[in-house]
N, C-alpha and C positions, 0 to 999 in steps of 0.2 A: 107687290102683293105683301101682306103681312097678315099676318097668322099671331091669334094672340091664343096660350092655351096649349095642349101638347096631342100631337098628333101621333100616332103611330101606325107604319105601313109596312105591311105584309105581305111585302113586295120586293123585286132586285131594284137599284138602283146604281145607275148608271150617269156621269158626272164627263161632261167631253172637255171642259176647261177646268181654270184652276181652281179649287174649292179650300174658301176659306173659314173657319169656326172664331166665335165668340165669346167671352166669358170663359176662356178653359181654365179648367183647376188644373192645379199642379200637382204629377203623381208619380208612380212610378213604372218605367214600361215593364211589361213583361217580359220573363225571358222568352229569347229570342223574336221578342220584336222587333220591326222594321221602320215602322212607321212611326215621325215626329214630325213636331211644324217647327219652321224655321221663327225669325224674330217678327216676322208680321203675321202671324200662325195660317202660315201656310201649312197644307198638309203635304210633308215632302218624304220621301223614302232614301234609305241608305243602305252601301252595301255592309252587309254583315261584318262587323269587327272580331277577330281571333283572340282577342286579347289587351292587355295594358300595354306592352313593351312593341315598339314598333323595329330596335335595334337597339342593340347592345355593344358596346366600345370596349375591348380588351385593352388595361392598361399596363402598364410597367410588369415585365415577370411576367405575362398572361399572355395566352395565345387561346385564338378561339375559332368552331368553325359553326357557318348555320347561324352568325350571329343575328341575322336578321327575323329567324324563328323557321317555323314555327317552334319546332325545340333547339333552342343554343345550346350548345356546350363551351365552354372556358376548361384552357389547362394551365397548369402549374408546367413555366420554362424550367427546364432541367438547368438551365446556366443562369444564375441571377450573380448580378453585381450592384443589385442598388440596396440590399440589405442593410440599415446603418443601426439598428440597435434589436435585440431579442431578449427573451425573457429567460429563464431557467433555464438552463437542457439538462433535465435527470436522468440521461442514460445516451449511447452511444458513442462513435469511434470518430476521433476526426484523421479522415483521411488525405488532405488538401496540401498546398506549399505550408511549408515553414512558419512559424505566425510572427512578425514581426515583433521584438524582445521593445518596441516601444509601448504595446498594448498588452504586454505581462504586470500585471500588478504587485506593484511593491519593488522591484530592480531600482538598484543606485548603480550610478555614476553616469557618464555618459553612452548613449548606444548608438549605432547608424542604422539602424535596422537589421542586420542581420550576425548578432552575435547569438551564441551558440550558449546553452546553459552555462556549459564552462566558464565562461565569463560572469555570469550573472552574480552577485555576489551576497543577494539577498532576499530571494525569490519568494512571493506570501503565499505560497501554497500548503494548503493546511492535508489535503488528505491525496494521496494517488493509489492508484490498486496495484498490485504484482508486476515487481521491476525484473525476466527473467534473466534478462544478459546487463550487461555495459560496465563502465568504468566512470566511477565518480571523480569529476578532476575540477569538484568547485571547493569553498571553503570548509574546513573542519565542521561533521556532523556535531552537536551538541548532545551528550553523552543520556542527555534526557530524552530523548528521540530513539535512543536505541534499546530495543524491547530485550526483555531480561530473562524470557521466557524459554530460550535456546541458548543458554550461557554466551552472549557475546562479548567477543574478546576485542571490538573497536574502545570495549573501555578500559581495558588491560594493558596502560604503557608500559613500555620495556620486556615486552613480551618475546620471552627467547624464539629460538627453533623448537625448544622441544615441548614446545605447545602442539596440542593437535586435539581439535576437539575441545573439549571440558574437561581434559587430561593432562596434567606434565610427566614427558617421560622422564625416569630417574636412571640415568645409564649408568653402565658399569665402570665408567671414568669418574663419576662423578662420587665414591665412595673412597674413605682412605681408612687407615689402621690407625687404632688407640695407643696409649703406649702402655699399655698395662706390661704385658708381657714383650712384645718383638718389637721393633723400632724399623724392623725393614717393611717397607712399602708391600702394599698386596700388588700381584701379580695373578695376572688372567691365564686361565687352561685353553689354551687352545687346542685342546684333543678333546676323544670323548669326554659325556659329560663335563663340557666346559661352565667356566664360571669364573669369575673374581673372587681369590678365596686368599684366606691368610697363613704366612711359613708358623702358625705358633697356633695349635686348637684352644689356648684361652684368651686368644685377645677377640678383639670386637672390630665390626666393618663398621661405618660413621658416613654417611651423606647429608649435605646440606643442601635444602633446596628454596629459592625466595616465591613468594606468593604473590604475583604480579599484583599492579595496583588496583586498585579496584574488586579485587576477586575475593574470595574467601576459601582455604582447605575445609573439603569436608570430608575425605575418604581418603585411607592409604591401601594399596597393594604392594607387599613385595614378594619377587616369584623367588625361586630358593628351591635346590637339592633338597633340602631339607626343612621341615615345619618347626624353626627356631623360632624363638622369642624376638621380637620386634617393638621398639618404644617409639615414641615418638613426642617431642621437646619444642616448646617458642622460646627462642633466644635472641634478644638482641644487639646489634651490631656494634652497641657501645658499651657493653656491660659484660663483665667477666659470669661466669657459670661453674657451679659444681653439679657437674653428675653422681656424685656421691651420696647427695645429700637433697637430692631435689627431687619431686614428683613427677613424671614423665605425664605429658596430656594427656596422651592415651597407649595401650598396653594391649600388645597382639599376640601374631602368630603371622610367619609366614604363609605364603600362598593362601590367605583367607581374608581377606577385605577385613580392614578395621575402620571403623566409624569414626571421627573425628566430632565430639560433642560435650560441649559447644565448639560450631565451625572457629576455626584461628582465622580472622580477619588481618588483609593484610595492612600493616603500618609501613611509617617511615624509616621506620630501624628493623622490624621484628622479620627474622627466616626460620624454617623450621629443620631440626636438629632430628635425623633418622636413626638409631644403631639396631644395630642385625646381631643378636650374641650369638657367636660363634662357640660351640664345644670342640670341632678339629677340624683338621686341612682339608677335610675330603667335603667341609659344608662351603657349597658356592650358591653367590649371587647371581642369577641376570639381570636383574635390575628391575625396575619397579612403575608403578602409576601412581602420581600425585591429583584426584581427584579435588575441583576448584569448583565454585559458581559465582554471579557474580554478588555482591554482597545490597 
């Protein structure tokens, strides 16, 4: 039978074999449609699809459960060993083995893996945050490295004992007598009000103290029975000196901080020259602070 022309029937229509269509356009099904013709436009039906991904393969580092769906999840292994290169890390602690001193940047000489800073002889580390313990036991820090902003004394060679702080203590040993008047040695009280004091009220106490390298005098303290006159002299260690005739750098008072300005910079000859003028026996020394920074 053929039919030319367009019918339409307002009716059910019911199909017991297989029914095939001609001419079909190409379109798009709707959703959740079922129904498509195979490659001879057959009209065929399928089961409902859930989705694009039918299974999903966790790889290297990944563990996954439900990969099959309908919802997977993937995790991140807490244990990775195939890491071979990363980018930045701007923050955080490594808490792992030791790091092999072959993948330190910048180390010379030869390494086996497992040498200890110590050894390292030339590490290119440009910045680390707060060192609060240890002992440094590699090559001499470079004096440029070491910040000036807390008097530090790793630039100060030949740095006595009586360094302490941003201070040199000036003991009571370390003062002798002028020969103005007495020629005998001062001697220390050891009873009340003790002190280093002189057998003769006109002569003069005298301490010499050097200015470590690097440093510079900026302040004198001397403590004292008494609030006598106190100078203070740069002298050099190859050069004769008149105190008769010369201008003291600076000009004090015991037991009152005297400013030292301009700071006395130390050289390769120059120490600085203290005298305490004594008026009588009963004026004693304890001794004093030689305030430094670094220059």
């Amino acid at each position: 039978m053929k039919w030319i022309g367009q019918h339409i029937y307002d009716l059910i229509s019911r199909f017991r074999n297989d029914v095939y269509l001609e001419d079909i356009d190409t379109g798009t099904i709707a959703s959740g449609g079922n129904l498509g013709l195979d490659s001879n436009n057959k009209i065929v039906k399928a089961t409902e699809a859930t989705g694009d991904l039918t299974s999903i393969v966790a790889g290297t580092g990944l563990s996954g459960t439900s990969l099959t769906g309908p919802i997977p999840t993937l995790n991140v292994d807490a244990s990775q060993t195939q890491i071979t290169a990363i980018g930045i890390i701007g923050t955080g602690q490594w808490r792992g083995d030791a790091i092999n001193a072959a993948y330190l940047e910048g180390q010379s000489g030869t390494n086996t893996g497992d040498e200890t800073l110590a050894s390292i002889n030339a590490l290119d580390i440009t910045e680390v945050g707060t060192i609060d313990s240890g002992v440094w036991e590699g090559t001499a820090i470079a004096t440029a490295y070491i910040a000036d902003d807390a008097v530090t004394f790793a630039k100060a060679q030949g740095v006595t004992p009586n360094v302490y702080g941003n201070t040199i203590k000036i003991l009571p040993s370390d003062f002798m007598v002028n020969e103005d008047v007495d020629t005998s040695p001062l001697n220390f009280k050891d009873g009340s009000n003790s002190g280093v004091q002189v057998a003769d009220g006109a002569s003069e106490m005298i301490a010499f103290v050097a200015i470590p390298q690097g440093m510079k005098a900026t302040a004198l303290d001397i403590y004292s029975t008494h609030a006598k006159t106190v100078k203070v002299y740069e002298l050099d260690v190859n050069a004769s000196f008149n105190f008769n005739t010369a201008t003291p750098n600076e000009t004090g008072s015991a037991n009152t901080q005297i400013t030292i300005d301009p700071a006395i910079n130390s050289t390769a000859i120059n120490y600085l020259v203290i005298t305490y003028v004594s008026t009588a026996t009963t004026n004693r020394v304890w001794g004093g602070l030689l305030t430094i920074a670094a220059i």
